[in-house]
C-alpha positions as CSV (number, residue, x, y, z in Angstrom):
1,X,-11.6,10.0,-0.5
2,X,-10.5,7.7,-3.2
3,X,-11.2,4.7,-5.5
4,X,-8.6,2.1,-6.7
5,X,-8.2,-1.0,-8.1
6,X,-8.9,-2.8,-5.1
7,X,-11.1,-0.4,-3.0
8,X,-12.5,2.3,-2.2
9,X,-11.8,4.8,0.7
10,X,-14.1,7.1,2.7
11,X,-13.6,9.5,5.0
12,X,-15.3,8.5,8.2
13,X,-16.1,8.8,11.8
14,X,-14.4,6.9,14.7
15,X,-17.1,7.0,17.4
16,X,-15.5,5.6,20.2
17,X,-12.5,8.1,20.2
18,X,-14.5,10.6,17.9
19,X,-11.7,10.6,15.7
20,X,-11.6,10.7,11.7
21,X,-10.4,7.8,9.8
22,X,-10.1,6.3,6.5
23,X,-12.4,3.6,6.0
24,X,-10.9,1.0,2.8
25,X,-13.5,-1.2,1.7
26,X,-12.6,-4.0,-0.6
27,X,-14.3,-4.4,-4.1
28,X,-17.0,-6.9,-4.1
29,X,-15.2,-9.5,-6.2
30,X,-11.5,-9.4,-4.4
31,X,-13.2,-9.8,-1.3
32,X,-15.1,-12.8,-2.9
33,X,-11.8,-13.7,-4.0
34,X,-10.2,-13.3,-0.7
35,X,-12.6,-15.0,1.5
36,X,-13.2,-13.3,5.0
37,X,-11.0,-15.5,6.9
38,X,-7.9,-15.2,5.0
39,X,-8.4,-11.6,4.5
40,X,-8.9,-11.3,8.4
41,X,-5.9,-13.4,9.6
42,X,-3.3,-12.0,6.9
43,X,-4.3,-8.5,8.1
44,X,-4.3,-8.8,11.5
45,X,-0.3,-9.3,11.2
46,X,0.2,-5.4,9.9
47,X,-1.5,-4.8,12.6
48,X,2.1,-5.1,14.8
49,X,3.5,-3.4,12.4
50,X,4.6,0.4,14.5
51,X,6.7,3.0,13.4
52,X,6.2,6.3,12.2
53,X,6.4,6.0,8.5
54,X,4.2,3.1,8.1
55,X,0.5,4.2,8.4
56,X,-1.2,2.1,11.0
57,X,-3.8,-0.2,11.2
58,X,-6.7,0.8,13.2
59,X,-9.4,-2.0,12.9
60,X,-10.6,-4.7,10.2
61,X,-13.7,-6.4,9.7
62,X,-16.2,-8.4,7.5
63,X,-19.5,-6.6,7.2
64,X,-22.0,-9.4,5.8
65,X,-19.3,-10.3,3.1
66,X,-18.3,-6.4,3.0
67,X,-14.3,-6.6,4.1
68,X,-12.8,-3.2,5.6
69,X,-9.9,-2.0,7.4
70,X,-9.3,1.4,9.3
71,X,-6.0,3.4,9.3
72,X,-5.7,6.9,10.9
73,X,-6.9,9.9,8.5
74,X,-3.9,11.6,7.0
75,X,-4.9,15.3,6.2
76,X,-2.0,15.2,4.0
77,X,-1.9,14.3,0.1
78,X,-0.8,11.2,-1.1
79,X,2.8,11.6,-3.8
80,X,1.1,10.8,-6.4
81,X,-0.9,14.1,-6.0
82,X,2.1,15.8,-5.5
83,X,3.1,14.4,-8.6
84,X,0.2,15.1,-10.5
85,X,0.6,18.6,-9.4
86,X,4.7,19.6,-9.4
87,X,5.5,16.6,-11.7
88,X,9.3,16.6,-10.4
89,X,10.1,17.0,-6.8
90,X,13.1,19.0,-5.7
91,X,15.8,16.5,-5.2
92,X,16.3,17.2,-1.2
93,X,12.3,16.3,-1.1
94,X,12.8,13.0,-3.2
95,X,15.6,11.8,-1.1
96,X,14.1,12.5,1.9
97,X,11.0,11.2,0.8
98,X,12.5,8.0,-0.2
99,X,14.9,7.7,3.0
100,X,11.2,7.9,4.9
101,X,10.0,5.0,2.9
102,X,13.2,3.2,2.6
103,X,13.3,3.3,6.5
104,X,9.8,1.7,6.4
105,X,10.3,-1.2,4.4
106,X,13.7,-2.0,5.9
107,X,11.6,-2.2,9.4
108,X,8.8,-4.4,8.0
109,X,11.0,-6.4,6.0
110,X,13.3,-6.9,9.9
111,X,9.7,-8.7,10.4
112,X,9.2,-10.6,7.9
113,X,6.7,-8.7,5.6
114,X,6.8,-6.9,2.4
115,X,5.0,-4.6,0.9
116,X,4.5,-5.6,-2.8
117,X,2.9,-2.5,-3.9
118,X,4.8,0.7,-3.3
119,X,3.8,3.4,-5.8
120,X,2.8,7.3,-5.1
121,X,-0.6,6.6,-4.4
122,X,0.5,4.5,-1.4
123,X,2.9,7.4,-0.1
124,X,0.8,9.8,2.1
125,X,3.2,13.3,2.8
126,X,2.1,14.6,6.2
127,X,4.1,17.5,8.0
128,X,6.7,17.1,5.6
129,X,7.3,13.1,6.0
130,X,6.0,10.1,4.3
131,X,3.9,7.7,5.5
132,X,3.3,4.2,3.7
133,X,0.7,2.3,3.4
134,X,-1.3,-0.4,2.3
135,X,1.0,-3.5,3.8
136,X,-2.0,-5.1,5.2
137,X,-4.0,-5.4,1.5
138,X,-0.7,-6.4,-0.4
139,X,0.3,-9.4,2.2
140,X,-3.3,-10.4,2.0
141,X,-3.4,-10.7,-1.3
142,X,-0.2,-12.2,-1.9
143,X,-1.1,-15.2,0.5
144,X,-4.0,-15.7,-1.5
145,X,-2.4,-15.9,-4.7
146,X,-1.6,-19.4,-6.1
147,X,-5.7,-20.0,-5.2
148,X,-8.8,-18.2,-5.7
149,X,-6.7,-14.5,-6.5
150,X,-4.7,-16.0,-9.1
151,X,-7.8,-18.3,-10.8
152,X,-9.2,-14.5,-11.2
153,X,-6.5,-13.1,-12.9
154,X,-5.7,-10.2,-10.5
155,X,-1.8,-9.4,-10.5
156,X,-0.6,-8.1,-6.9
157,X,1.1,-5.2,-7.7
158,X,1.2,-2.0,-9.8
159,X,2.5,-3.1,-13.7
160,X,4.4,0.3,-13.7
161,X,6.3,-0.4,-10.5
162,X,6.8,-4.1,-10.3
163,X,9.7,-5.8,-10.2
164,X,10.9,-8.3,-13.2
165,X,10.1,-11.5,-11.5
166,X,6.6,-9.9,-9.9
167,X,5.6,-9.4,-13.2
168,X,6.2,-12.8,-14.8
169,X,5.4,-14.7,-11.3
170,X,8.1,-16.8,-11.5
171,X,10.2,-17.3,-8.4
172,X,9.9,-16.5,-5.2
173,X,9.5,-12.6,-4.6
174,X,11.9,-11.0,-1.9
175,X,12.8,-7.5,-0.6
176,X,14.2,-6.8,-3.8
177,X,10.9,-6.2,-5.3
178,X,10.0,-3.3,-3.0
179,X,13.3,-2.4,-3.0
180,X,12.9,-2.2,-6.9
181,X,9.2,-0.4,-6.4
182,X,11.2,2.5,-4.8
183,X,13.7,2.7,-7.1
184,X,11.1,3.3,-9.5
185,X,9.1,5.9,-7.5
186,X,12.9,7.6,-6.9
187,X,13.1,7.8,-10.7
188,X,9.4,9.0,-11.1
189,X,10.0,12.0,-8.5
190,X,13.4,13.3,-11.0
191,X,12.9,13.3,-13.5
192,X,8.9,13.4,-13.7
193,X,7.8,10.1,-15.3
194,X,7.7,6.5,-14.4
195,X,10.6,4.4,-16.0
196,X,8.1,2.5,-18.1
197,X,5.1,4.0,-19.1
């Protein structure tokens, strides 16, 4: 389905409940970076993590050093193909889209978990609402950071998108900096570019 900086997505079969799915398997070298058990454990807290515009996780593993997780297959594009296609969105679309992922984050942070990473590529549009995704791989790799992640040289986060202080890596990083993420995808929907290019 896709390849990012992190991983790579397939489209694939669920045989229990015969069911599509998106499979995300990590890059070989952030899951070396990772380390199974951290990945594993980190992950496994998204997993509580239920309401209907936060995509679901379905399953994680470790495949012989291979780390994966499962989310429900969204027939749907993701905004930044929306983007890439229309550019601007209609501004009734772009504040409803944001109020979907607004209400998202202000649910996960309630819980104690932020995203780190919001961007248009992690924004799925299904039946005319947006679904997020991605908290498990951005928690994961923020609780890694500071160790093997950081002696790598991977940044969590989209440069484009980040916050001030997730940039730098100084301080503590909040709600503000997904609250800042959006802002940023807000702006990108408008007026039909990101707010630093």
């Amino acid at each position: 389905l896709g390849t990012g900086g992190m991983a790579t997505v397939y489209l694939a079969t669920d045989l229990r409940y015969e069911r599509a799915v998106a499979l995300k398997v990590m890059r070989p070298e952030i899951a070396a970076a990772l380390g199974p058990e951290r990945f594993l454990r980190e992950i496994k807290t998204t997993a509580h993590l239920v309401h209907p515009h936060i995509l679901p996780l379905l399953d994680s593993g470790d495949a012989k050093g291979t780390l994966y997780y499962v989310m429900p297959y969204i027939a749907g594009e993701s905004l930044r193909d929306r983007l890439r296609r229309e550019t601007q969105v209609p501004l009734e679309d772009a504040f409803r889209i944001a109020g979907d992922v607004a209400d998202a984050l202000a649910y996960a942070h309630g819980q104690g978990i932020l995203h780190r990473d919001i961007k248009p590529a992690n924004i799925l549009l299904e039946g005319g609402h947006a679904v997020v995704t991605d908290f498990g791989l951005a928690r994961a790799l923020t609780r890694a950071a500071g160790e093997a992640v950081t002696s790598s040289g991977l940044i969590v986060g989209t440069p484009g998108y980040m916050s001030p202080e997730q940039s730098v890596g100084e301080g503590e990083v909040d709600v503000r900096a997904d609250v800042y993420s959006l802002g940023c995808v807000l702006y990108e929907m408008l007026v039909g570019e990101a707010p630093y290019t």
